[in-house]
MARDRENDREN-469951 format. One record per residue: y, x, z of N, C-alpha, C in turn; residue number from 1. Coordinates in nm, 4 decimals. Atoms other than C-alpha are relative to their C-alpha. Layout:
<pts>
        n_y        n_x        n_z       ca_y       ca_x       ca_z        c_y        c_x        c_z   resi
          Y          X          Z          Y          X          Z          Y          X          Z    NUM
...
</pts>
This chain:
<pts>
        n_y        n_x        n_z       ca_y       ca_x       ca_z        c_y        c_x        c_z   resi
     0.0086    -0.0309    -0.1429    -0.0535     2.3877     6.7017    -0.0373    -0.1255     0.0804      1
     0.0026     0.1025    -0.0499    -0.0551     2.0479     6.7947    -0.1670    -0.0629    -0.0043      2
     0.1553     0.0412     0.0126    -0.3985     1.9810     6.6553    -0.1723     0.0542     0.0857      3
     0.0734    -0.0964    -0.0878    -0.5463     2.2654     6.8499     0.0137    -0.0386     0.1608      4
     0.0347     0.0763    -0.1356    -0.4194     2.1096     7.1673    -0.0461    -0.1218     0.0346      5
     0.0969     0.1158     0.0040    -0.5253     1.7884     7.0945    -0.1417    -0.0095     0.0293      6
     0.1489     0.0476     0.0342    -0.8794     1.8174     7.0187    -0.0584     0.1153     0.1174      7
     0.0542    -0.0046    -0.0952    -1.0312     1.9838     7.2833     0.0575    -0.0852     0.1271      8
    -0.0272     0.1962    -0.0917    -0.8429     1.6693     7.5040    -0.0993    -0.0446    -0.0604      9
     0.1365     0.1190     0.0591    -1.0595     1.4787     7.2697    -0.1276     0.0159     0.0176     10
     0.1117    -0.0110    -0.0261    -1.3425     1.6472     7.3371    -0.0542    -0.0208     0.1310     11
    -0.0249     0.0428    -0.1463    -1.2994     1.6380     7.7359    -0.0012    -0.1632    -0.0266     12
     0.0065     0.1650    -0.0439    -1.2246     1.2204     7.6966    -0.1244     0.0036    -0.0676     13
     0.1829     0.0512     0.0743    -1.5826     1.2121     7.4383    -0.0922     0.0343     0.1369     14
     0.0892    -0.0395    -0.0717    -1.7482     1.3967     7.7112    -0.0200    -0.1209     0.1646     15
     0.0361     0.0706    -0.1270    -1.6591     1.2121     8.0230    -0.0461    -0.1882    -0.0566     16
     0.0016     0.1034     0.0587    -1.6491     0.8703     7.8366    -0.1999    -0.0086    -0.0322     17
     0.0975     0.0267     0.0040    -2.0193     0.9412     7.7214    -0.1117     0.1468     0.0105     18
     0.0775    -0.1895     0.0052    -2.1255     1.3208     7.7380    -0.1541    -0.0239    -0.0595     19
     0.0780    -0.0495     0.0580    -2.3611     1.3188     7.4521     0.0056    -0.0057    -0.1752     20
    -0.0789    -0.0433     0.1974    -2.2245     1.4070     7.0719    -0.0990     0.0905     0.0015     21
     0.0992    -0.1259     0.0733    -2.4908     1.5767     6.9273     0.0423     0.0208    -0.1886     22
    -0.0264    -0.0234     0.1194    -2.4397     1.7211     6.6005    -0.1115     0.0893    -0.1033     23
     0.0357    -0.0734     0.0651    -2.6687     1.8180     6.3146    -0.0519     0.0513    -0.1477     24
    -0.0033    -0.0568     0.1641    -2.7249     2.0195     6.0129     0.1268     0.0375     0.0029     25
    -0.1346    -0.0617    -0.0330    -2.3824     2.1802     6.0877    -0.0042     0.1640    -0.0595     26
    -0.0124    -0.1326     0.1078    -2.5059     2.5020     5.8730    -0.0160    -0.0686    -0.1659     27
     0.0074     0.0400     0.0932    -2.4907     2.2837     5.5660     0.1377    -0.0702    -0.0322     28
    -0.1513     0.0167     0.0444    -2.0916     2.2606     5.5680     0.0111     0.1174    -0.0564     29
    -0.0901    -0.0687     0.0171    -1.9546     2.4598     5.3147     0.0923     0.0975     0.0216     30
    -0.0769    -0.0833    -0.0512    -1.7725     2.7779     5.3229     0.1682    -0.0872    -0.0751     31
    -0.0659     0.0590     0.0516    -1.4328     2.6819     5.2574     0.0563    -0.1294     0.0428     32
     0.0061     0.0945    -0.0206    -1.2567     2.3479     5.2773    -0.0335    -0.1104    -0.0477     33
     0.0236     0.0926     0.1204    -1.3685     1.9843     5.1215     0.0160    -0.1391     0.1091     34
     0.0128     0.0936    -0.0105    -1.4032     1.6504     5.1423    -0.0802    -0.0632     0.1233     35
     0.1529     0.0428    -0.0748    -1.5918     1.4882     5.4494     0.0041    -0.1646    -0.0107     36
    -0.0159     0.1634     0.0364    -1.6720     1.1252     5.3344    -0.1924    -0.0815     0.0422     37
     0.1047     0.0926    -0.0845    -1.9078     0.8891     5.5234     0.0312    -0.1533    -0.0240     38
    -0.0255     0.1319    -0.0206    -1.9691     0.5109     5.5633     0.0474    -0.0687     0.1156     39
    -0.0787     0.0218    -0.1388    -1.7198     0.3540     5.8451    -0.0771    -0.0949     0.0836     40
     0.0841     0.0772    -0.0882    -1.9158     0.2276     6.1126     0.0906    -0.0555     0.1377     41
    -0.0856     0.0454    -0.1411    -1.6829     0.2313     6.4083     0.1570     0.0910     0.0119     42
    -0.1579    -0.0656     0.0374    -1.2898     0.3286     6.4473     0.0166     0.1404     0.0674     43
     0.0023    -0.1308    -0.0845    -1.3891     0.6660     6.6778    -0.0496     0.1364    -0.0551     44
     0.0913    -0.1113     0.0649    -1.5877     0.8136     6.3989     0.0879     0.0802    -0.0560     45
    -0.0595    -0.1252     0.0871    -1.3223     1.0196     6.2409     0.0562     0.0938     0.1489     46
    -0.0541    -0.0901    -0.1310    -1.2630     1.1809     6.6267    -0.1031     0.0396     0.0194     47
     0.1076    -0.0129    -0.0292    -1.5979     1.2127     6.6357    -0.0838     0.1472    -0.0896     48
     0.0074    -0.0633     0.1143    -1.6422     1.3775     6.2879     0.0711     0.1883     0.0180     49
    -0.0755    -0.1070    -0.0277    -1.3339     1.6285     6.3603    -0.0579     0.0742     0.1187     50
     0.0444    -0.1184    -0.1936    -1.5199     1.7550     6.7324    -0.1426     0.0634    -0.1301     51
     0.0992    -0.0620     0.0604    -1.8334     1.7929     6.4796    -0.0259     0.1536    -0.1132     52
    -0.0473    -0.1267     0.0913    -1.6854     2.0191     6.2267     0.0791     0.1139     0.0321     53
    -0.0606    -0.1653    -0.0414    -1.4812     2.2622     6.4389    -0.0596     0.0494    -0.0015     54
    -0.1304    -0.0093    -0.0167    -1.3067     2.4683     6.4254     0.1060    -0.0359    -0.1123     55
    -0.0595     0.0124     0.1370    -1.2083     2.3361     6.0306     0.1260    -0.1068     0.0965     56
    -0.1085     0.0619    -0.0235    -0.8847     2.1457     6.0756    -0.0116    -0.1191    -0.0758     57
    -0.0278     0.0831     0.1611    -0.8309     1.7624     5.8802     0.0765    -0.0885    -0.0125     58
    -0.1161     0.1386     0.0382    -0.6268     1.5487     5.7046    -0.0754    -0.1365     0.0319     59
     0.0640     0.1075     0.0211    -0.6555     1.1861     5.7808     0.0835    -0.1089    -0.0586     60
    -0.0897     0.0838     0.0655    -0.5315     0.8765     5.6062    -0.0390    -0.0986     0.1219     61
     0.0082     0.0922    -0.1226    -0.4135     0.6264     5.8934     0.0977    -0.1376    -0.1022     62
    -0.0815     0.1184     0.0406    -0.2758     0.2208     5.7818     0.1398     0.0400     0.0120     63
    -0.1000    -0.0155    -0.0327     0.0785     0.2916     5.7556     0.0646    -0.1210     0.1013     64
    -0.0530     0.0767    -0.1374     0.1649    -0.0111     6.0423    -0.0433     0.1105     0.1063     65
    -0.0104    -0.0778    -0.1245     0.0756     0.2376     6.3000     0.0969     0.0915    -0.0141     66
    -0.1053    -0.0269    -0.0122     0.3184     0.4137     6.2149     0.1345    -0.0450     0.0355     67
    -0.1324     0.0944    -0.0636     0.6189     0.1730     6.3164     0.0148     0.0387     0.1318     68
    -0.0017     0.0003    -0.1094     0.5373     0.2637     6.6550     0.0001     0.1748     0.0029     69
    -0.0202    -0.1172    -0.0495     0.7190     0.5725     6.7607    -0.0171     0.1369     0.0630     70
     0.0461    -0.0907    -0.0462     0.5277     0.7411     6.9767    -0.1372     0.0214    -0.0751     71
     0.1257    -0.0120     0.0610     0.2056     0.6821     6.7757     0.0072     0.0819    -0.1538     72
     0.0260    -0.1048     0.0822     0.3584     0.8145     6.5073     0.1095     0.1458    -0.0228     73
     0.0179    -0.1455    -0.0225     0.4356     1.1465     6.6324    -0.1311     0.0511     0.0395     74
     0.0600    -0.0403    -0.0248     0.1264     1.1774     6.7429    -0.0882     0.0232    -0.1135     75
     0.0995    -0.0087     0.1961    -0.0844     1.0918     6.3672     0.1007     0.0772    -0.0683     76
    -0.0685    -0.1027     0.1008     0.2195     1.3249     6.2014    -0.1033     0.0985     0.0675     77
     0.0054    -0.1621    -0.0316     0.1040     1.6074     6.4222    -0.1453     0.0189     0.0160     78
     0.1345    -0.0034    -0.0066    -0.2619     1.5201     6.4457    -0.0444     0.0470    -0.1979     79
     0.0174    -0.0434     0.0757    -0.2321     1.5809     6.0629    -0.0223    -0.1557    -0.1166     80
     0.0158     0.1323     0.0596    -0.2477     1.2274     5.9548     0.0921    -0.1096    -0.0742     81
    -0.1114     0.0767     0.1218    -0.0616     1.0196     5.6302    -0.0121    -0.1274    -0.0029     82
     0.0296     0.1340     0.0309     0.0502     0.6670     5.6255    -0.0953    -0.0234    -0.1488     83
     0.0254     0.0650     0.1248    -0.1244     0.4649     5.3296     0.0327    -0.1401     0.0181     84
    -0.0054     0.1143    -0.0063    -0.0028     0.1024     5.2656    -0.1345    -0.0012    -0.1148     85
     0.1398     0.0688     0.0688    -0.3300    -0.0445     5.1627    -0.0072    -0.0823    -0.1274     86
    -0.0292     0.0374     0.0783    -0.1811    -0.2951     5.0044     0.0898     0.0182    -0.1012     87
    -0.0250    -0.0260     0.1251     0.0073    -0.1429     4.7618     0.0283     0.1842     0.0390     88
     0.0089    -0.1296     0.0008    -0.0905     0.2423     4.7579     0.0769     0.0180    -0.1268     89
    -0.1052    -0.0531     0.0875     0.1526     0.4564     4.5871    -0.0825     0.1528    -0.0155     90
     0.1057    -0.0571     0.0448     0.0781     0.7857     4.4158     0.0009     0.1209     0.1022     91
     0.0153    -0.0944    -0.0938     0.1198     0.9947     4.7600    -0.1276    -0.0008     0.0655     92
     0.1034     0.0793    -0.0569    -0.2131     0.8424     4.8521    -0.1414     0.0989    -0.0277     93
     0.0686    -0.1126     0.0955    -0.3360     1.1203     4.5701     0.0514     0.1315     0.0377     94
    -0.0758    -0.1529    -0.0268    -0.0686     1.3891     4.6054    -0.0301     0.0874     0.1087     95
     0.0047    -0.0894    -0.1044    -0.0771     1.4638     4.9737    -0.1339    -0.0037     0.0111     96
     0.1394    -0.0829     0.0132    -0.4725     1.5087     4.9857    -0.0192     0.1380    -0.0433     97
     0.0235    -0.1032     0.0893    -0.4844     1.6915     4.7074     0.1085     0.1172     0.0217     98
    -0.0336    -0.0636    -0.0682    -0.2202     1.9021     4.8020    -0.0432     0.1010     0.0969     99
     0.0699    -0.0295    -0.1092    -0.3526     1.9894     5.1345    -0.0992     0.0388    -0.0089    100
     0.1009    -0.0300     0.0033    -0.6498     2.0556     5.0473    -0.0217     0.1320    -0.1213    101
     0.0090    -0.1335     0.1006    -0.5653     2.3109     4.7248     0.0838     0.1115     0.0960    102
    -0.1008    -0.0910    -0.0229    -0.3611     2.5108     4.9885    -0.1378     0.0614     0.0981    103
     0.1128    -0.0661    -0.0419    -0.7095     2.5674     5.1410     0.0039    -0.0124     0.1911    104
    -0.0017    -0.0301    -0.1074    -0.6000     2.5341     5.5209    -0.0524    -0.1083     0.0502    105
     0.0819     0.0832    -0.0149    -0.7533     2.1893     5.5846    -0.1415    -0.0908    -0.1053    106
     0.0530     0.0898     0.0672    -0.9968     1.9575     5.4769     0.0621    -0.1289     0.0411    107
    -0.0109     0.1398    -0.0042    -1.0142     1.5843     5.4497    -0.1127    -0.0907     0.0616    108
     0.1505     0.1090    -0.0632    -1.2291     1.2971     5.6574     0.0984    -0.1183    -0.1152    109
    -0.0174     0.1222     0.0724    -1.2007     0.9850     5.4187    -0.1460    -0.0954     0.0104    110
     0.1269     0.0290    -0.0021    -1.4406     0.6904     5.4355     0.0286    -0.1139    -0.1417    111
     0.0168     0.0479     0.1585    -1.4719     0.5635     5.0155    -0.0043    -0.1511     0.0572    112
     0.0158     0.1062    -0.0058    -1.5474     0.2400     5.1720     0.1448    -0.0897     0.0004    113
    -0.1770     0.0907    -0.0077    -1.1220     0.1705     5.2121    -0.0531    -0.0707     0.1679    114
    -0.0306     0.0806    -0.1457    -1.2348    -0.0596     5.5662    -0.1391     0.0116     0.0843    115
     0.1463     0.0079    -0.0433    -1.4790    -0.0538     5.8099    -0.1291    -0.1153    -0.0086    116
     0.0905     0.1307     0.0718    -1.6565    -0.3847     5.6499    -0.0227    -0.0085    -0.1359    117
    -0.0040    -0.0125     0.1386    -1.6135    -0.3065     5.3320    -0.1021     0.0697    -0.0607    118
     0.1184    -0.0454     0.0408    -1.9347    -0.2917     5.1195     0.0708     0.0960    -0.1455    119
    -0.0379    -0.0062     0.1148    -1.7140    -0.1779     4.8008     0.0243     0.1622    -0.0084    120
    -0.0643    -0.1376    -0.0040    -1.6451     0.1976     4.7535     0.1115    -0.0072    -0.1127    121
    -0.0883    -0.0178     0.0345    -1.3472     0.2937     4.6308     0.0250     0.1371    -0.0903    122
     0.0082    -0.1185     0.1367    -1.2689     0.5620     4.3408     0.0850     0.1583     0.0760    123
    -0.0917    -0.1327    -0.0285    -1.0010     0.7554     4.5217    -0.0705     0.1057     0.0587    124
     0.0479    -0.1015    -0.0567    -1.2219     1.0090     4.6901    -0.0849     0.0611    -0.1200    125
    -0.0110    -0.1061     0.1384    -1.3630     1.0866     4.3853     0.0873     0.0825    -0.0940    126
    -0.1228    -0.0264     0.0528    -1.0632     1.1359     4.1955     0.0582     0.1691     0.0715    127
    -0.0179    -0.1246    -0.0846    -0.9347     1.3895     4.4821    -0.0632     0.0999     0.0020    128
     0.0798    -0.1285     0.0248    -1.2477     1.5476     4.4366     0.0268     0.0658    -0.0709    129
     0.0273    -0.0494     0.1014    -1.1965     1.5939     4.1443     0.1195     0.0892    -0.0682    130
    -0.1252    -0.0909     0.0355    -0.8072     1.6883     4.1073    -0.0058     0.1193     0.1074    131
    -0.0211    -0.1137    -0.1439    -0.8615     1.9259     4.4384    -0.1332     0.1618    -0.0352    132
     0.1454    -0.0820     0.0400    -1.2024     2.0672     4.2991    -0.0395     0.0905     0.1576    133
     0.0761     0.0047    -0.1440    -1.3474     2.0440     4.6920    -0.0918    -0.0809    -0.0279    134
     0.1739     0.1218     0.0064    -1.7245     1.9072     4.7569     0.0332    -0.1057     0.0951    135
     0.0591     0.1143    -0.0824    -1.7808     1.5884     4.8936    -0.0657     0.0439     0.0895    136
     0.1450    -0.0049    -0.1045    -1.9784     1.6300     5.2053    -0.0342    -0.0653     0.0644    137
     0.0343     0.1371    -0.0722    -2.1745     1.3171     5.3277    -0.0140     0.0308     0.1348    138
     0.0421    -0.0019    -0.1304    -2.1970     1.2539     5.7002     0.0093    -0.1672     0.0176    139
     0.0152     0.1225    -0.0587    -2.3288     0.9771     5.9001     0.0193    -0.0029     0.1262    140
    -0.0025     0.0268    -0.1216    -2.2541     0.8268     6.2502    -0.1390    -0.0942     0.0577    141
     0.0674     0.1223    -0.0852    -2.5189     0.6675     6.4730     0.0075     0.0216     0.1050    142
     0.0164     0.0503    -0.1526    -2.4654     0.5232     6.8165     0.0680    -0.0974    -0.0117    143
    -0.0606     0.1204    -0.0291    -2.2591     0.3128     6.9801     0.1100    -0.0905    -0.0810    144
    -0.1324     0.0504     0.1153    -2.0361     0.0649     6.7762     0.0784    -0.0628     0.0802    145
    -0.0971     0.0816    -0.1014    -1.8629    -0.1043     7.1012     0.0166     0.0983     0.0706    146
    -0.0452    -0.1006    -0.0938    -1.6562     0.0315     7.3437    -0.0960    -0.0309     0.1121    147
     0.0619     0.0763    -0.1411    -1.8685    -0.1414     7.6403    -0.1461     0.1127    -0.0358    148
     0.1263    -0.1144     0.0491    -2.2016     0.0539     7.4291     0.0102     0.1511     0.0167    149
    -0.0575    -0.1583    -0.0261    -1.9986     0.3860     7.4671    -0.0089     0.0495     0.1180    150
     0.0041    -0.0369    -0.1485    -1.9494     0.3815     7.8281    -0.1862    -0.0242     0.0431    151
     0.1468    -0.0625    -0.0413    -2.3216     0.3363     7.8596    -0.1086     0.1059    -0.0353    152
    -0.0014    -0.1244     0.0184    -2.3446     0.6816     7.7513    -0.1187     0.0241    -0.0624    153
     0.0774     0.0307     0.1142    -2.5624     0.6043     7.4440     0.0011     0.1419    -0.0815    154
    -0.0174    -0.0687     0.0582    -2.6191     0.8681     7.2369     0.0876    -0.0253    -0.1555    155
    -0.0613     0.0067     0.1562    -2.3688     0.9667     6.9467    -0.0579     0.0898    -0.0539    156
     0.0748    -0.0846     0.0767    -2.4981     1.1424     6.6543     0.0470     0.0250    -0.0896    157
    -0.0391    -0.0349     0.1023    -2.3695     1.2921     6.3857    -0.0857     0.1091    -0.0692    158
     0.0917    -0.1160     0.0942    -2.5466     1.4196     6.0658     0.0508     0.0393    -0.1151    159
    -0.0774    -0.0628     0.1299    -2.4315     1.6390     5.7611    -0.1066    -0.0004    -0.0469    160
     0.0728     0.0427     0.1203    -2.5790     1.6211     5.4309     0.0382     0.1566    -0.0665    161
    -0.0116    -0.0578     0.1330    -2.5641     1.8270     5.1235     0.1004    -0.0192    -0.0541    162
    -0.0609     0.0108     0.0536    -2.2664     1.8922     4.9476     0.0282    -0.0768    -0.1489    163
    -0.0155     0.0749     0.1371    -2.1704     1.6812     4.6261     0.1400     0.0660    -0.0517    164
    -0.1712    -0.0641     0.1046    -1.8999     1.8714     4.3765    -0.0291    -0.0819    -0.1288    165
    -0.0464     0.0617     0.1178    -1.7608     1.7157     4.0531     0.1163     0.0923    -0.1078    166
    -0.0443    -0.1141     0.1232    -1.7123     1.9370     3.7484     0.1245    -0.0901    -0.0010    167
    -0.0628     0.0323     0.0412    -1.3636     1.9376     3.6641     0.0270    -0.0704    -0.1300    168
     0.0097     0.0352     0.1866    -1.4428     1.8235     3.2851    -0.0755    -0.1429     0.0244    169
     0.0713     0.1289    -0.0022    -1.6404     1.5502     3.4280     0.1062    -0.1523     0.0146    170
    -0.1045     0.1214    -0.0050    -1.4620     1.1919     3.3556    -0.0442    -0.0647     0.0113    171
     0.0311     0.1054    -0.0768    -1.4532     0.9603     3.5944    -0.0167    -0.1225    -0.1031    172
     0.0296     0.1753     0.0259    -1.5511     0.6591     3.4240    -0.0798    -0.0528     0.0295    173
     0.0616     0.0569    -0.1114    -1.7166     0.3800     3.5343    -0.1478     0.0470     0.0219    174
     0.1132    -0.0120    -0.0148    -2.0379     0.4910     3.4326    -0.0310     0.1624     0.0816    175
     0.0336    -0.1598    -0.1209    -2.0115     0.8599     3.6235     0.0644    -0.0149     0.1229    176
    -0.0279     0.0513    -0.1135    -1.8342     0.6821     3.8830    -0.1215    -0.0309     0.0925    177
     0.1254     0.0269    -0.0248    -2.1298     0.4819     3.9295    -0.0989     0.1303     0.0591    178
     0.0991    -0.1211    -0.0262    -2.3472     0.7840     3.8955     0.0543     0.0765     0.1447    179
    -0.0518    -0.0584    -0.1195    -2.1760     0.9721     4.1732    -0.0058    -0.0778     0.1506    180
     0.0172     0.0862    -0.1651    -2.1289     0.6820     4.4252    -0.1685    -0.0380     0.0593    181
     0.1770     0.0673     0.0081    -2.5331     0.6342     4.3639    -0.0671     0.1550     0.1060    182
     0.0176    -0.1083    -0.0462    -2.5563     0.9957     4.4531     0.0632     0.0183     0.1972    183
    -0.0042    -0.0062    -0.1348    -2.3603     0.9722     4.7726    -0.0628    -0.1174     0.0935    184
     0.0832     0.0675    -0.0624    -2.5256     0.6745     4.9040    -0.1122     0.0283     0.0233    185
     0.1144    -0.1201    -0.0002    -2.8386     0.8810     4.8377    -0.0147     0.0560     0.1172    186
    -0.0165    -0.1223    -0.1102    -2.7243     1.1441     5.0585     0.0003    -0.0674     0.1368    187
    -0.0590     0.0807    -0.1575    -2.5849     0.8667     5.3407    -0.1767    -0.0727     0.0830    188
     0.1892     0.0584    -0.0734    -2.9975     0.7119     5.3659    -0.0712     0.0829     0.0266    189
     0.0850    -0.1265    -0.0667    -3.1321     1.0698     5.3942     0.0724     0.0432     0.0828    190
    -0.0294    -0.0838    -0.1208    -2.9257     1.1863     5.6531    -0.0173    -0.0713     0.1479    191
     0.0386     0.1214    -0.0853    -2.9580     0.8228     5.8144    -0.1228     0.0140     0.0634    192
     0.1515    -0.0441    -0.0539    -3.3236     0.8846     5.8074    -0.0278     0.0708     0.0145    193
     0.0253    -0.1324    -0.0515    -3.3257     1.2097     5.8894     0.0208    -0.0131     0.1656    194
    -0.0405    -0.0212    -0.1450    -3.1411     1.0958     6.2753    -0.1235    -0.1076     0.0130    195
     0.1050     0.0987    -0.0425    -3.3713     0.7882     6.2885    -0.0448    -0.1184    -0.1322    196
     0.0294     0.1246     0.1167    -3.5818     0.6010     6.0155    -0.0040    -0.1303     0.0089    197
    -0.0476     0.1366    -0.0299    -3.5291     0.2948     6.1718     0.1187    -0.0794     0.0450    198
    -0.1365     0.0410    -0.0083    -3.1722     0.2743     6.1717     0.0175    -0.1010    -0.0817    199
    -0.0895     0.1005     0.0952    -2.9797    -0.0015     6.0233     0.1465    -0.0838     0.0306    200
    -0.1364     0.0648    -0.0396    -2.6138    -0.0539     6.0401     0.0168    -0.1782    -0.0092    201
    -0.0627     0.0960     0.0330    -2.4777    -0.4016     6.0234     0.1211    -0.0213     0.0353    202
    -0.1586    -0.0541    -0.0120    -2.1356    -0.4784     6.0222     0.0317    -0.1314     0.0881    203
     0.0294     0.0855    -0.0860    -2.0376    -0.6869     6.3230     0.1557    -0.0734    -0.0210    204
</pts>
């Protein structure tokens, strides 16, 4: 209930803040729920992501230090969102995803990268895929990466990709790891160049 009153607030502050979220390829989500995993560009994109995909509902994984703070975390419990200590993830990190996501009533935003600088992808979103047996579905952000760029009511953009699933029989090792993360990076430069072929993130 809480998530439902939330996010149209969120959509009202996106709008006056910059009134222009465009979203597309939005008939190439999945019936069903899955995975939505992108490369982290800026800390707004998973509010950004969630206005793109309603009315689906999602889990998010937030640093467990925001949680210490009381009111913030009532608000990430009820927004639908699980501590993770980063530095030493435990195996709830796996459980409650996967969980949540075999009970069919949400999905998941995760970004494989673990930080928003981080060139390294990380295994766990495969894994989930793979114990949850939900698709991956790439999306990209382009616009503004500052708050000061936001208020000059820049266009945001969001683009969906093509689903990526992972046979249950398939084992992760490094070399189908590999293969897979090759595959979603794939997906992340065609949808890139699909909003504008002359994009190019850098990480500031």
């Amino acid at each position: 209930m809480f998530y439902r009153i939330i996010r149209p607030i969120a959509r009202f502050i996106v709008w006056v803040l910059n009134g222009h979220l465009h979203v597309y390829h939005k008939e190439r989500i999945p019936k069903g729920n899955y995975i939505l995993v992108a490369p982290h560009r800026t800390w707004w994109e998973p509010i950004l992501f969630a206005l793109a995909a309603s009315p689906m509902e999602f889990m998010f994984m937030a640093k467990i230090e925001l949680f210490k703070n009381p009111v913030l975390r009532f608000i990430l419990k009820h927004a639908h969102a699980f501590p993770v200590d980063r530095e030493h993830p435990g195996p709830s990190v796996l459980k409650i995803p996967v969980k949540g996501l075999k009970e069919g009533k949400m999905s998941l935003v995760i970004f494989p990268s673990g930080t928003r600088h981080s060139a390294e992808l990380k295994g766990g979103a495969l894994l989930i895929a793979k114990m949850s047996q939900k698709p991956l579905l790439p999306v990209v952000y382009q616009g503004p990466l500052t708050f000061k760029q936001l208020l000059l009511r820049k266009p945001l953009k969001v683009n969906i990709g093509e689903p990526i699933s992972i046979d249950k029989k398939t084992k992760l090792t490094k070399e189908n790891e590999a293969k897979i993360y090759g595959q979603l990076e794939a997906a992340w430069d065609k949808i890139d160049q699909e909003l504008d072929p002359n994009f190019y993130y850098v990480a500031k």
